[in-house]
Every structure is written in structure tokens, then in C-alpha cells.
KOLDRENLO-511153 format. One line per 2 residues: for each residue x, z, y of C-alpha. Coordinates in pm, whole numbers, plus 50000, padded with zeros to 5 digits. Layout:
N
X/Z/Y; ...
% end
This chain:
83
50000/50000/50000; 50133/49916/50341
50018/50075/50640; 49810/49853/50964
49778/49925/51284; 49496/49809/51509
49532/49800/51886; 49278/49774/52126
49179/49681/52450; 48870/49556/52659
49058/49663/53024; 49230/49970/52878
49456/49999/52596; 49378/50182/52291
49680/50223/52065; 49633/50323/51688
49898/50578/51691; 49827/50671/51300
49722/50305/51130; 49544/50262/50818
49728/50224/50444; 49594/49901/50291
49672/49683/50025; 49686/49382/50185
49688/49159/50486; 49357/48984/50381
49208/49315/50387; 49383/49437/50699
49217/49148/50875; 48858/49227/50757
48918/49573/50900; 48997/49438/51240
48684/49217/51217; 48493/49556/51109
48646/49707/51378; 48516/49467/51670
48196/49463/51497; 48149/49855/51534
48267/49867/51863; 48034/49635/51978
47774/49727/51786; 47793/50123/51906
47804/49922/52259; 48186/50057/52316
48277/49751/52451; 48096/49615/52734
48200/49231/52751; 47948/49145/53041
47967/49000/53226; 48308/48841/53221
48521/49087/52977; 48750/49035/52668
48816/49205/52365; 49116/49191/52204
49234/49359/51849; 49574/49335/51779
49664/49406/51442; 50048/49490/51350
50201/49581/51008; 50447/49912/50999
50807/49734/51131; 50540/49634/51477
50529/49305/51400; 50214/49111/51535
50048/48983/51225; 49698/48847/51407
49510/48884/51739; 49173/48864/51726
48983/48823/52054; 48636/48750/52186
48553/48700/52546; 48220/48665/52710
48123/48462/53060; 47804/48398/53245
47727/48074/53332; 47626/48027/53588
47528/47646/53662; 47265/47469/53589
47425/47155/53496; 47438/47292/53078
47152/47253/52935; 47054/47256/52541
46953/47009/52382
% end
């Protein structure tokens, strides 16, 4: 099992100081997708009207192993419309 950290921020940094022990990267990277998925489900993150968040996931040496990031914008013309 190695151990994953996931980082945080929507305008302030959260650092995972302790990480998680996992068995694998696949798995590491469907805990960062839980993770934005809780936080935005338990309305942590407020992405409106023009925010990002951003979960950086790194294995044990600190090396970057996937950012995963969703950003959300208002539009505001009226030149897009649906089809």
C-alpha cells in the first residue's frame, strides 16, 4: 500500500497533511473524484459564480500524479443558445 495525498483548493489551499494508504493509483484517482463529489455535494465549495476547484493528488516522494479541476462561469450573452 502506498500512501496519497489530496490537496485542495477553491481560493484557499487545503493541504492533506496525513494522506490516505491505498493500493493503487487507479484507486487513488477515484478518491479524488469522491472527494470533489462530497465537497460539492455538502456545498463546501461554492463555484458560482466564476470559481474553480482544483484536487491535486500527489504520491508519498510529492510528486504530482493528476490534477483534477472543475471550474464554473456564467454566461452571460445571449448569443448561445441550445439547440
Amino acid at each position: 500500500m502506498a500512501r496519497y495525498f489530496f490537496n485542495s483548493d477553491n481560493g484557499e489551499h487545503v493541504e492533506d497533511r496525513d494522506g490516505t494508504e491505498l493500493p493503487d493509483v487507479e484507486t487513488a484517482l477515484a478518491a479524488a473524484q469522491d472527494l470533489a463529489e462530497e465537497l460539492l455535494a455538502q456545498k463546501v465549495v461554492h463555484l458560482w459564480p466564476d470559481g474553480v476547484l482544483r484536487i491535486t493528488l500527489l504520491d508519498e516522494t510529492g510528486l504530482i500524479l493528476a490534477v483534477l479541476e472543475m471550474t464554473a462561469t456564467i454566461v452571460t450573452s445571449p448569443a448561445i443558445h441550445r439547440p
